[in-house]
mmCIF file as Biopython writes it, N, C-alpha, C and O atoms, coordinates in Angstrom:
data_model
#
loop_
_atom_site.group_PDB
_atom_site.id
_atom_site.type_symbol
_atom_site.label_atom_id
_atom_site.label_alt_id
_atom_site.label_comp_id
_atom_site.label_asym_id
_atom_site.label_entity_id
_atom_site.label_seq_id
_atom_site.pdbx_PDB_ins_code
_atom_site.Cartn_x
_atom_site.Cartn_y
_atom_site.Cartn_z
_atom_site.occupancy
_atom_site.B_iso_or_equiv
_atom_site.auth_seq_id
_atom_site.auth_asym_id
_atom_site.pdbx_PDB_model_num
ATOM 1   N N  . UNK A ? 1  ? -31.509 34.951 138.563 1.0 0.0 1  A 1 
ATOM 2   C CA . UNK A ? 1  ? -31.758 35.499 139.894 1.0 0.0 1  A 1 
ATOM 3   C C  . UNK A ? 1  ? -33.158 36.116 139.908 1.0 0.0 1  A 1 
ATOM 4   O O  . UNK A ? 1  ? -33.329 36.806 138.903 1.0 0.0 1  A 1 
ATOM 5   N N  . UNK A ? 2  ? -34.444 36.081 140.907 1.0 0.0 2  A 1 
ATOM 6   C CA . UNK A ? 2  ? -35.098 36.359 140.827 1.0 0.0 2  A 1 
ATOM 7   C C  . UNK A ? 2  ? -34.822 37.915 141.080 1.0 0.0 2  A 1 
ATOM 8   O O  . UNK A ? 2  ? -33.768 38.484 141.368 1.0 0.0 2  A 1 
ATOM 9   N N  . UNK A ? 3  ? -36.022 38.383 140.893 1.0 0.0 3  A 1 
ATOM 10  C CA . UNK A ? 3  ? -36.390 40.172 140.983 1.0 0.0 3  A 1 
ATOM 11  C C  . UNK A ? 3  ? -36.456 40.029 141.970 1.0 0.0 3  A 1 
ATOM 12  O O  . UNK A ? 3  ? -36.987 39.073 142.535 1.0 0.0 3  A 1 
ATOM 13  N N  . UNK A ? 4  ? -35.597 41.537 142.760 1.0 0.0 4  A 1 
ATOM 14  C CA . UNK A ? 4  ? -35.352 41.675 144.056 1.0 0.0 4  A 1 
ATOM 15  C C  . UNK A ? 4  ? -34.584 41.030 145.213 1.0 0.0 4  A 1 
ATOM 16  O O  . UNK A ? 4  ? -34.681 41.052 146.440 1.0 0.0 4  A 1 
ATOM 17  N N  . UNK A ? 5  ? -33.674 40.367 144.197 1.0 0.0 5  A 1 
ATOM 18  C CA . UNK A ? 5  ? -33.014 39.271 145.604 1.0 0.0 5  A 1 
ATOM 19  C C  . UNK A ? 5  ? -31.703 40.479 145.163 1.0 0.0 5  A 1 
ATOM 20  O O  . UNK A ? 5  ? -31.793 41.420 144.375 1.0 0.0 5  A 1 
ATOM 21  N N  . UNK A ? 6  ? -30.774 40.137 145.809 1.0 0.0 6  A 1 
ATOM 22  C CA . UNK A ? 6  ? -29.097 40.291 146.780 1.0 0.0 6  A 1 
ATOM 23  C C  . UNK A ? 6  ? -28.438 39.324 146.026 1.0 0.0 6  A 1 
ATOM 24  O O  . UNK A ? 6  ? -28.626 38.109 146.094 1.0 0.0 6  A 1 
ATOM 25  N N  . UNK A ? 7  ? -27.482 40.048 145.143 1.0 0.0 7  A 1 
ATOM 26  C CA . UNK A ? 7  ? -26.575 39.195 144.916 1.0 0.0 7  A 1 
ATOM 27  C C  . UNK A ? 7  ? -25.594 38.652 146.242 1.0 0.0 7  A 1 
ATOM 28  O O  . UNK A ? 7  ? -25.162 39.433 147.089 1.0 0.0 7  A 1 
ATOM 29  N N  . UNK A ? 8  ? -25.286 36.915 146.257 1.0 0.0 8  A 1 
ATOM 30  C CA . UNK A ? 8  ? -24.717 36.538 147.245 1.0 0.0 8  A 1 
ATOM 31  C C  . UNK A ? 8  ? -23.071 37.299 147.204 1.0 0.0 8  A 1 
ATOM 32  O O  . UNK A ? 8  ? -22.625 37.278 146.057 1.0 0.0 8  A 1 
ATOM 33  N N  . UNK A ? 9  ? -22.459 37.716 147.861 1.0 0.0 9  A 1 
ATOM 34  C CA . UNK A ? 9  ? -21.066 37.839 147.361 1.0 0.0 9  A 1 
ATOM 35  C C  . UNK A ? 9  ? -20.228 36.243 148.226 1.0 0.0 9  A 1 
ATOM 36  O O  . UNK A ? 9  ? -20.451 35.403 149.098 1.0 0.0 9  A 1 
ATOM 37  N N  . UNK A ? 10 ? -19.024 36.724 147.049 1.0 0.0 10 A 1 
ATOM 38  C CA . UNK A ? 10 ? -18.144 35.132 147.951 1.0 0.0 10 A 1 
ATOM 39  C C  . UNK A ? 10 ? -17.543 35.689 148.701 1.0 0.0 10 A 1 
ATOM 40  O O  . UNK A ? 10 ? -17.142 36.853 148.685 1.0 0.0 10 A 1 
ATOM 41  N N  . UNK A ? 11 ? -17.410 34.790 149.532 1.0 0.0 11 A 1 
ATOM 42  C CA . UNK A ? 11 ? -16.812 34.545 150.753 1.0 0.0 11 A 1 
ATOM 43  C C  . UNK A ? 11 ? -16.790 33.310 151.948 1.0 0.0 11 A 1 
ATOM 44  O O  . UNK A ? 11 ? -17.683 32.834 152.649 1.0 0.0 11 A 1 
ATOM 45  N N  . UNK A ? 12 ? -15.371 33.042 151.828 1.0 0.0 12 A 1 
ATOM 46  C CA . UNK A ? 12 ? -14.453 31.840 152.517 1.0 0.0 12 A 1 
ATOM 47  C C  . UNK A ? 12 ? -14.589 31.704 153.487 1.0 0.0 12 A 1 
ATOM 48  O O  . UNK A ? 12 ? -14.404 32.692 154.199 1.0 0.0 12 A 1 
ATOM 49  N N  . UNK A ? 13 ? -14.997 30.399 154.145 1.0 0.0 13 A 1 
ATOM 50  C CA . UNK A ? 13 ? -14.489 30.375 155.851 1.0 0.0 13 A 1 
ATOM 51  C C  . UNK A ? 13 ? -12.822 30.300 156.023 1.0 0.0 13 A 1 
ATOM 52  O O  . UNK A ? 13 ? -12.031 29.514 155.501 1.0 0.0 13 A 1 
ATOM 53  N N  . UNK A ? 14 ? -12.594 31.351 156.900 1.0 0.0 14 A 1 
ATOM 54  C CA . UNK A ? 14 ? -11.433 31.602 157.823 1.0 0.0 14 A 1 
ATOM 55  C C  . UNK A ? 14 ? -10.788 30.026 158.184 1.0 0.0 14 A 1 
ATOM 56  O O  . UNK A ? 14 ? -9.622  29.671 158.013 1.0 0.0 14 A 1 
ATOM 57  N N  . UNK A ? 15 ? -11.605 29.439 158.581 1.0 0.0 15 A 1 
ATOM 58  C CA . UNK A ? 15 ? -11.260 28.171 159.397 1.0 0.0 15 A 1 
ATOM 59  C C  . UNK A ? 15 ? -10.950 26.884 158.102 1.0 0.0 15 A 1 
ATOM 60  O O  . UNK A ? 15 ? -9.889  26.287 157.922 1.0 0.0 15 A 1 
ATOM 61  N N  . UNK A ? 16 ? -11.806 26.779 157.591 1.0 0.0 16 A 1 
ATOM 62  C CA . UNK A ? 16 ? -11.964 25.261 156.743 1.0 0.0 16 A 1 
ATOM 63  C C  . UNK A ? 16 ? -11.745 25.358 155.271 1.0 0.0 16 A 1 
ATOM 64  O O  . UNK A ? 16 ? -11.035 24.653 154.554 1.0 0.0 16 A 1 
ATOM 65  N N  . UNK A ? 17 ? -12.657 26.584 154.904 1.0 0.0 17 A 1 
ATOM 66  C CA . UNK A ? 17 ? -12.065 27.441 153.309 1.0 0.0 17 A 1 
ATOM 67  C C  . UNK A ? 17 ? -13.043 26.344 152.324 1.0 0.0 17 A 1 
ATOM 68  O O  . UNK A ? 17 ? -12.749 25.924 151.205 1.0 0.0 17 A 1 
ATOM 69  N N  . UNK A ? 18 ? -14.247 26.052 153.104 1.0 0.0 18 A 1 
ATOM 70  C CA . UNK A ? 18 ? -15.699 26.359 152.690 1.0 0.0 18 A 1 
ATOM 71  C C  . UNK A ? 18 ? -16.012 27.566 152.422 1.0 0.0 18 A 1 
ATOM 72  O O  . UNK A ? 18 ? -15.918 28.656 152.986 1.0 0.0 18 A 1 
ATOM 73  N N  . UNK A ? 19 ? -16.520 27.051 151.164 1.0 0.0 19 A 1 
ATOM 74  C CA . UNK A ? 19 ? -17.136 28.963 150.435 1.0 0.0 19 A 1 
ATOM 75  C C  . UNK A ? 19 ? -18.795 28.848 149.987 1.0 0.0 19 A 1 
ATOM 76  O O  . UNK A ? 19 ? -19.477 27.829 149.881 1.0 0.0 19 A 1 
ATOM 77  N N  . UNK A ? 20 ? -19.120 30.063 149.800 1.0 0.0 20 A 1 
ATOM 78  C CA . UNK A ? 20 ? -20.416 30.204 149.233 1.0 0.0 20 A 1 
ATOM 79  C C  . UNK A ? 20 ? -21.067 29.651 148.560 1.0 0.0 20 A 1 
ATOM 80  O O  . UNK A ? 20 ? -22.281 29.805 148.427 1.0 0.0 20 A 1 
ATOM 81  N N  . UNK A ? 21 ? -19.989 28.490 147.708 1.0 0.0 21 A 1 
ATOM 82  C CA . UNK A ? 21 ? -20.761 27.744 146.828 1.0 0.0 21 A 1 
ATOM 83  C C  . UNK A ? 21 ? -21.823 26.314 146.656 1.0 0.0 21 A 1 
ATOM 84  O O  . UNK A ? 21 ? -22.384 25.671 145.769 1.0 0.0 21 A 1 
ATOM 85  N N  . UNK A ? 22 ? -21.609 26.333 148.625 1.0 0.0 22 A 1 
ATOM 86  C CA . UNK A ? 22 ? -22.714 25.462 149.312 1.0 0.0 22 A 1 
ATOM 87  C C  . UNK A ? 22 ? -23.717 26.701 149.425 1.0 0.0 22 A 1 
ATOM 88  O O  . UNK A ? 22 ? -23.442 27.778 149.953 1.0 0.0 22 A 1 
ATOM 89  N N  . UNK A ? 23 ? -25.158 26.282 148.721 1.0 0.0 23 A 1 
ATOM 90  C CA . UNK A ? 23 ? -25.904 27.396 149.323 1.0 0.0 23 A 1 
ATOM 91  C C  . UNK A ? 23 ? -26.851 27.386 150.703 1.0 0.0 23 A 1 
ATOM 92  O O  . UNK A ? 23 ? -27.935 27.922 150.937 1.0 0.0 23 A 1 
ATOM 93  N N  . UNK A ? 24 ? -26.041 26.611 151.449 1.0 0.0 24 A 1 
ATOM 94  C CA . UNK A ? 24 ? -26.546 26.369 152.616 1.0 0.0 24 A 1 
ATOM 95  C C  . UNK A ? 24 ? -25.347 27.223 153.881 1.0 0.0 24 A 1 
ATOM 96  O O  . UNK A ? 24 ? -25.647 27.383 155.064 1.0 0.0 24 A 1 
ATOM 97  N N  . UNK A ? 25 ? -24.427 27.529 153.448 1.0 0.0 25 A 1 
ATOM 98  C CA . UNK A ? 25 ? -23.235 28.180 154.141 1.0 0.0 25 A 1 
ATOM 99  C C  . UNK A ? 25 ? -23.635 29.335 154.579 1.0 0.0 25 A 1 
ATOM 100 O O  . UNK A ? 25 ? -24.051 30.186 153.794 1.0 0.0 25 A 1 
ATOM 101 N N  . UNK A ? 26 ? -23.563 29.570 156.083 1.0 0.0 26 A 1 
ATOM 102 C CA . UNK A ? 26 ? -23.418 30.273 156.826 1.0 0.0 26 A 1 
ATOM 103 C C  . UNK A ? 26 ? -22.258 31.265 157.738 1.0 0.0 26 A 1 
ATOM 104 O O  . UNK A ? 26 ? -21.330 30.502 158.005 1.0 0.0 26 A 1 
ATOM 105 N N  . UNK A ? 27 ? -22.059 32.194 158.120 1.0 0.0 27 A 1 
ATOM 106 C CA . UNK A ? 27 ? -20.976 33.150 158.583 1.0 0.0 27 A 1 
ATOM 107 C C  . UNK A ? 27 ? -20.938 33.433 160.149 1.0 0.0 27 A 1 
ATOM 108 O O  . UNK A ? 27 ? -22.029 33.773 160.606 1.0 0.0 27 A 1 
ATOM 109 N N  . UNK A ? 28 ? -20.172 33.378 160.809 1.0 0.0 28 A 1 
ATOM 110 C CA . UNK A ? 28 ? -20.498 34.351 162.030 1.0 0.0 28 A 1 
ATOM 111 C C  . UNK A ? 28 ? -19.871 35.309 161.649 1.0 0.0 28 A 1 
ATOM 112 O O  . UNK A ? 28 ? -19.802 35.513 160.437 1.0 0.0 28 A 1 
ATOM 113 N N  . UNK A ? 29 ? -19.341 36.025 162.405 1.0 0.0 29 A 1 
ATOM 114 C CA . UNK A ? 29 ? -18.875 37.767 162.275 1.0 0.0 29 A 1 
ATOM 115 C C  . UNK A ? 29 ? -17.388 37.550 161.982 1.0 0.0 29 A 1 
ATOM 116 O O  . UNK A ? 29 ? -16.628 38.119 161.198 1.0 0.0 29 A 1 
ATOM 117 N N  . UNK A ? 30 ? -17.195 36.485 162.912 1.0 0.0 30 A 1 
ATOM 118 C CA . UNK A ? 30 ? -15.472 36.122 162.760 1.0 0.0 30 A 1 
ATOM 119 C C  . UNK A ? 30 ? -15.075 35.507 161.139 1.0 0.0 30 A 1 
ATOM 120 O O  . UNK A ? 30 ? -13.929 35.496 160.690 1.0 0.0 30 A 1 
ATOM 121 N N  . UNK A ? 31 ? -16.014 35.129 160.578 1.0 0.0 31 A 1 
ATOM 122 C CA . UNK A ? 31 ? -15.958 34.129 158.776 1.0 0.0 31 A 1 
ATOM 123 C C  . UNK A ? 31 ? -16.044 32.663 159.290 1.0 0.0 31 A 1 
ATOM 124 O O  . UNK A ? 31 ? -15.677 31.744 158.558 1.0 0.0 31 A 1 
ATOM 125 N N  . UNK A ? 32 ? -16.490 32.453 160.447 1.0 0.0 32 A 1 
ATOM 126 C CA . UNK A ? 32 ? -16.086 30.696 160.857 1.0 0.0 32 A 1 
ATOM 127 C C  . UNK A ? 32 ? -17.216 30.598 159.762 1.0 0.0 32 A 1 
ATOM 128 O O  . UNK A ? 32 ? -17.594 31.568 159.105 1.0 0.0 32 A 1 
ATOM 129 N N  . UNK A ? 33 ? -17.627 29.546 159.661 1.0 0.0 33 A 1 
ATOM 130 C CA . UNK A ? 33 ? -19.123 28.818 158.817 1.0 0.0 33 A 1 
ATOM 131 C C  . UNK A ? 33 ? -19.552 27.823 159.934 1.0 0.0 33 A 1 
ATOM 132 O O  . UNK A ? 33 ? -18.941 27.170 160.780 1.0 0.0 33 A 1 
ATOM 133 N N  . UNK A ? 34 ? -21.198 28.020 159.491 1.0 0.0 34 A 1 
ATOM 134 C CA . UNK A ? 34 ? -21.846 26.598 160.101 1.0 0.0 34 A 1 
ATOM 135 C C  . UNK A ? 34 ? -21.470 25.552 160.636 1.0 0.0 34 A 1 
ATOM 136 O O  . UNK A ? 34 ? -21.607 25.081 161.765 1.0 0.0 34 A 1 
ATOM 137 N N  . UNK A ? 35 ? -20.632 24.993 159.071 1.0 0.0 35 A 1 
ATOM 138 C CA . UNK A ? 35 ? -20.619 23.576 159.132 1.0 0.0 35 A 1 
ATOM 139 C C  . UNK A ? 35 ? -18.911 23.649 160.480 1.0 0.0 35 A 1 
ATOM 140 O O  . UNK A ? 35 ? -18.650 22.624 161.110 1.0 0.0 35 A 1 
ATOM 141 N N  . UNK A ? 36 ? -18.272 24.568 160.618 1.0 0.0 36 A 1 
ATOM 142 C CA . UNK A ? 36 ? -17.194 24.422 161.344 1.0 0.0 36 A 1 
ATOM 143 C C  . UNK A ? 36 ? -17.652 24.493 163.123 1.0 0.0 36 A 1 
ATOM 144 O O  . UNK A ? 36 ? -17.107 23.931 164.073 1.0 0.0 36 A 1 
ATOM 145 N N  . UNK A ? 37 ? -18.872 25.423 163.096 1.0 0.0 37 A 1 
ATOM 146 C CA . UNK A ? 37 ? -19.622 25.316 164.388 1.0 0.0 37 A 1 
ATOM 147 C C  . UNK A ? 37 ? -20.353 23.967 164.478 1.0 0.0 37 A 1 
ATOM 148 O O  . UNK A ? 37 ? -20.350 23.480 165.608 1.0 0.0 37 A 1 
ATOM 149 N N  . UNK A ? 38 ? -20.787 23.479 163.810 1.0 0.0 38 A 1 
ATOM 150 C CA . UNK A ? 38 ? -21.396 22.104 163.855 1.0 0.0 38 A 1 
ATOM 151 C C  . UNK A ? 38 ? -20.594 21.015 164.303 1.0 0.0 38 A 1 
ATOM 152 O O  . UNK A ? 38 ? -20.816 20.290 165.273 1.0 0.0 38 A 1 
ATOM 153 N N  . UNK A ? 39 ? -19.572 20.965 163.448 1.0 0.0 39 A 1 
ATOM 154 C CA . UNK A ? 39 ? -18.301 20.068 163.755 1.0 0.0 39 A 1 
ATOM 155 C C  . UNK A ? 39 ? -17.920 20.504 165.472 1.0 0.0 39 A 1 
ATOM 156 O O  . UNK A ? 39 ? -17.912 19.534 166.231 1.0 0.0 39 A 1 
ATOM 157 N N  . UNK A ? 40 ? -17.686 21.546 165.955 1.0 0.0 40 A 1 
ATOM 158 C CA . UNK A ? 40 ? -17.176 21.869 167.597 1.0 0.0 40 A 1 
ATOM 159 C C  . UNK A ? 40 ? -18.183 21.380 168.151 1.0 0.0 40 A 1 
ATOM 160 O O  . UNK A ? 40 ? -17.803 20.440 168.850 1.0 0.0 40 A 1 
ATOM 161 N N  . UNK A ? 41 ? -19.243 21.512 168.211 1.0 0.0 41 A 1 
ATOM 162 C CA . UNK A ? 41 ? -20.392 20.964 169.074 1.0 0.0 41 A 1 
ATOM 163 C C  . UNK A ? 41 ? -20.360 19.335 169.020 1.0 0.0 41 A 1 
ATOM 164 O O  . UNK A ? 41 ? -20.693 18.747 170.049 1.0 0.0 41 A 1 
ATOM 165 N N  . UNK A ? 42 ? -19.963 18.544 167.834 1.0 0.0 42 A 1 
ATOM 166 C CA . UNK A ? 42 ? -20.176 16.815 167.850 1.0 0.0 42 A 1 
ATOM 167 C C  . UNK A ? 42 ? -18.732 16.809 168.184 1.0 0.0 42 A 1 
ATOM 168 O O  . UNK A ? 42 ? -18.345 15.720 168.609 1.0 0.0 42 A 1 
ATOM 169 N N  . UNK A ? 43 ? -17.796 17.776 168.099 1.0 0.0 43 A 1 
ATOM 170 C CA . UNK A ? 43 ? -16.380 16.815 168.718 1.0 0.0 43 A 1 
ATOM 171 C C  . UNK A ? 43 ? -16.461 17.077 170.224 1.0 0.0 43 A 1 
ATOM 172 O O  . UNK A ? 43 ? -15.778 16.303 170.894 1.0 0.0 43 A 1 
ATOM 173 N N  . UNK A ? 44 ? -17.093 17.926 170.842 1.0 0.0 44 A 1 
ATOM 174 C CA . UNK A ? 44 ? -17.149 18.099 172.357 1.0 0.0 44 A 1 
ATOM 175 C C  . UNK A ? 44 ? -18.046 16.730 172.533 1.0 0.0 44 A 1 
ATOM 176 O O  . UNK A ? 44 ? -17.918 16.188 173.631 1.0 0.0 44 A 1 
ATOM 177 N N  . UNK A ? 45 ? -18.625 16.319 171.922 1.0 0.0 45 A 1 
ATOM 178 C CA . UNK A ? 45 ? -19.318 15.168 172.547 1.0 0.0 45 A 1 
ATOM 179 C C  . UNK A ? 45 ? -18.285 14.330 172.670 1.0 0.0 45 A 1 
ATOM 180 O O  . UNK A ? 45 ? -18.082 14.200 173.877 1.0 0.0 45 A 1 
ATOM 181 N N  . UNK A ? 46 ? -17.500 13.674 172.030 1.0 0.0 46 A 1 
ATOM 182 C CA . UNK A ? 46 ? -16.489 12.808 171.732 1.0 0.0 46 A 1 
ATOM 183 C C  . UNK A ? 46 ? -15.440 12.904 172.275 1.0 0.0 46 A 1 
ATOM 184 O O  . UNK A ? 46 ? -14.520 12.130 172.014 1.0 0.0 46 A 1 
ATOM 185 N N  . UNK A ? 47 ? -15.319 14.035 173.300 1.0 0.0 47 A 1 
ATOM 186 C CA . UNK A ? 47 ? -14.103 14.651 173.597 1.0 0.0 47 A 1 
ATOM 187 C C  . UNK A ? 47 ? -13.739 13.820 174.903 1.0 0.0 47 A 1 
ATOM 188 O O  . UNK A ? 47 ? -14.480 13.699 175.879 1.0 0.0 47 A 1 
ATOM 189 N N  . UNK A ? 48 ? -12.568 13.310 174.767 1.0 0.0 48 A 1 
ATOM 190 C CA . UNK A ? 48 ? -12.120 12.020 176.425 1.0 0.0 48 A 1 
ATOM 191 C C  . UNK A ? 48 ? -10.971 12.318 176.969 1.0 0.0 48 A 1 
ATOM 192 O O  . UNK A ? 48 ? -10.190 12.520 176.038 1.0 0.0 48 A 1 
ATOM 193 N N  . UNK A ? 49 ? -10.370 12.475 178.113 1.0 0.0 49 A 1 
ATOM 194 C CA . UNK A ? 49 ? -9.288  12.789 178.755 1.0 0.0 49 A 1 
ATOM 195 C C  . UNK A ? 49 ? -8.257  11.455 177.940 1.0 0.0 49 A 1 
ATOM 196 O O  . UNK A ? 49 ? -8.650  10.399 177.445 1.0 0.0 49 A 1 
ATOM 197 N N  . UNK A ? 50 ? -7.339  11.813 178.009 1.0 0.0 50 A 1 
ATOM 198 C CA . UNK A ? 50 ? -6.354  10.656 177.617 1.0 0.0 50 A 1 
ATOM 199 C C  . UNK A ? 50 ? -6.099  9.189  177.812 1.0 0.0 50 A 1 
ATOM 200 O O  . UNK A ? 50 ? -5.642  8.240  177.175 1.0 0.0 50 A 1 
ATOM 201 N N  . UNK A ? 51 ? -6.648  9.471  179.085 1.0 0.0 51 A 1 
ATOM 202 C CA . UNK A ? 51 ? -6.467  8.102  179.900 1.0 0.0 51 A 1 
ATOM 203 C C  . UNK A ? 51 ? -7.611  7.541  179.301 1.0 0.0 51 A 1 
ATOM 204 O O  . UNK A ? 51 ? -7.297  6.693  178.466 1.0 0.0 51 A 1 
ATOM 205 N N  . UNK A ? 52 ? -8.705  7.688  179.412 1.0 0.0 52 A 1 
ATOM 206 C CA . UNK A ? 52 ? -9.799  7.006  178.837 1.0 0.0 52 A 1 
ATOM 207 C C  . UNK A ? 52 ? -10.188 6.961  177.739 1.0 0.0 52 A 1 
ATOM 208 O O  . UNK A ? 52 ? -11.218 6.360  177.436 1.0 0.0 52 A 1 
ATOM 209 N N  . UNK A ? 53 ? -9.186  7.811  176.606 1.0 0.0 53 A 1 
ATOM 210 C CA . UNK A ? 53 ? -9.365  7.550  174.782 1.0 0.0 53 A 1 
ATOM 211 C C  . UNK A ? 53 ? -8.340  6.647  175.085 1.0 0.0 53 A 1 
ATOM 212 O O  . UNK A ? 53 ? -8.967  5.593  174.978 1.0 0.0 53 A 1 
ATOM 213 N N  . UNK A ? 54 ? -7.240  6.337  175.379 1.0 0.0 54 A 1 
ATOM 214 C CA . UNK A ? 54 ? -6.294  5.136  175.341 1.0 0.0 54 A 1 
ATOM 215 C C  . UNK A ? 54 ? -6.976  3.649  175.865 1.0 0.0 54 A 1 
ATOM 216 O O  . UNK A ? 54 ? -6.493  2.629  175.372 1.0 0.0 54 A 1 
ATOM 217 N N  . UNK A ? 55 ? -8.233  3.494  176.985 1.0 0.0 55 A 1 
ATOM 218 C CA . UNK A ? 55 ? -8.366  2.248  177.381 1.0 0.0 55 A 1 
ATOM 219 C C  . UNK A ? 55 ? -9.834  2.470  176.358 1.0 0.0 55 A 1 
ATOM 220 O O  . UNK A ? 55 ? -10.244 1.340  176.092 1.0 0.0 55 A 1 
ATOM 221 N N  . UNK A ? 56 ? -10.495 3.255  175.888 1.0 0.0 56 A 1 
ATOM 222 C CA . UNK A ? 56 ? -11.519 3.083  174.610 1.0 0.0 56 A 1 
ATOM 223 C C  . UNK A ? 56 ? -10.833 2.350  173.301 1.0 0.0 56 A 1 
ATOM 224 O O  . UNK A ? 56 ? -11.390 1.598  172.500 1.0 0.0 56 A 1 
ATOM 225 N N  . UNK A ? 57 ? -9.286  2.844  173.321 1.0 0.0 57 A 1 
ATOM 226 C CA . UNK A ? 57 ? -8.755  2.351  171.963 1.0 0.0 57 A 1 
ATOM 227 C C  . UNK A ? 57 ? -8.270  1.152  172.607 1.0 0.0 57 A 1 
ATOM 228 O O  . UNK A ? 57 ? -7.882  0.460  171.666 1.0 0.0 57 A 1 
ATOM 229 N N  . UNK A ? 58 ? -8.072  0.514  173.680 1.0 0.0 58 A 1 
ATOM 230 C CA . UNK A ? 58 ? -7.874  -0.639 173.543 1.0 0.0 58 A 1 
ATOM 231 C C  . UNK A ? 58 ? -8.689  -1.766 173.831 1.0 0.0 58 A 1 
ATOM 232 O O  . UNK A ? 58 ? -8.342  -2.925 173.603 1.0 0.0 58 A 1 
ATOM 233 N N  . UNK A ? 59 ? -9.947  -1.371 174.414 1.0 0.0 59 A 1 
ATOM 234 C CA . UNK A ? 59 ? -11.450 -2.153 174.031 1.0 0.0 59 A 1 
ATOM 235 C C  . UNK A ? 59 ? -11.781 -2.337 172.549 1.0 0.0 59 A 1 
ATOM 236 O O  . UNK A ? 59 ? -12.270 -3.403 172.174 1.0 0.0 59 A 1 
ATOM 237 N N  . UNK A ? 60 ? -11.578 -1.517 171.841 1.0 0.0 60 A 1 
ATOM 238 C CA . UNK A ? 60 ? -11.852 -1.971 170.505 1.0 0.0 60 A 1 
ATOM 239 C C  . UNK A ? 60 ? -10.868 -2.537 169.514 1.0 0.0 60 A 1 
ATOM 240 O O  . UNK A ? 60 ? -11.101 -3.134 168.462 1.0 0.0 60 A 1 
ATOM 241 N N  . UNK A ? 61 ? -9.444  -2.147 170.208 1.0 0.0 61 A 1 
ATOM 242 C CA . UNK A ? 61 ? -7.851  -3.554 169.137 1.0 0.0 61 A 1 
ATOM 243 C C  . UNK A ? 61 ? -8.757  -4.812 169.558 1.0 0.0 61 A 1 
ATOM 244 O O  . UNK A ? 61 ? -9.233  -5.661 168.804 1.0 0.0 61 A 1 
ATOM 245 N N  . UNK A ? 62 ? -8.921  -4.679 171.481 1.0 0.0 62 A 1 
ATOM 246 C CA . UNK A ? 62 ? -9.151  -6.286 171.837 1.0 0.0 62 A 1 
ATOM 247 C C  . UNK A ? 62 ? -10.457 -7.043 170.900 1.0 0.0 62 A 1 
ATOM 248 O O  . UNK A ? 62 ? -10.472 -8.178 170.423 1.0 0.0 62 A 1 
ATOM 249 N N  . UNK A ? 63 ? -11.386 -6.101 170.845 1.0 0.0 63 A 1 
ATOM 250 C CA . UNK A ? 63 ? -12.670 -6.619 169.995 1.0 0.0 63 A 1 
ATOM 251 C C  . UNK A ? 63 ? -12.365 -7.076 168.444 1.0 0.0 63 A 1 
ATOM 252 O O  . UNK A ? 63 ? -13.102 -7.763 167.736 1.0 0.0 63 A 1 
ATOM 253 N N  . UNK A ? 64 ? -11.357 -6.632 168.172 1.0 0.0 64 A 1 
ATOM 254 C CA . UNK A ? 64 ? -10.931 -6.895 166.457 1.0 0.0 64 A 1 
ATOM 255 C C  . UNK A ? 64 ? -10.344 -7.567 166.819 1.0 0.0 64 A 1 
ATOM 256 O O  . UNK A ? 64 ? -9.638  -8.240 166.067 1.0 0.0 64 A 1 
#
């Protein structure tokens, strides 16, 4: 550890139970992590009322 740093302490995301040992992991206040805010933002993209994830899933049976 260099001179003058902060030891990291561990600690779990609440949500997924990703831990510190990515050193790229991030916290909000609640323990969510990054990568679980990252994930909500690309599934709202993806996100389809029923009716139209059912005729998406059957454009692509028909294509296979």
């Amino acid at each position: 550890m260099e001179k003058g740093s902060k030891a990291r302490t561990h600690q779990v995301c609440v949500r997924c139970v990703m831990d510190t040992t990515d050193p790229d992991i991030r916290f909000d206040e609640a323990g969510v992590c990054n990568h679980c805010h990252a994930y909500d933002i690309q599934a709202k993209k993806l996100d389809f009322p029923p009716e139209e994830m059912a005729k998406k899933l059957e454009a692509i049976v028909k294509r296979i």
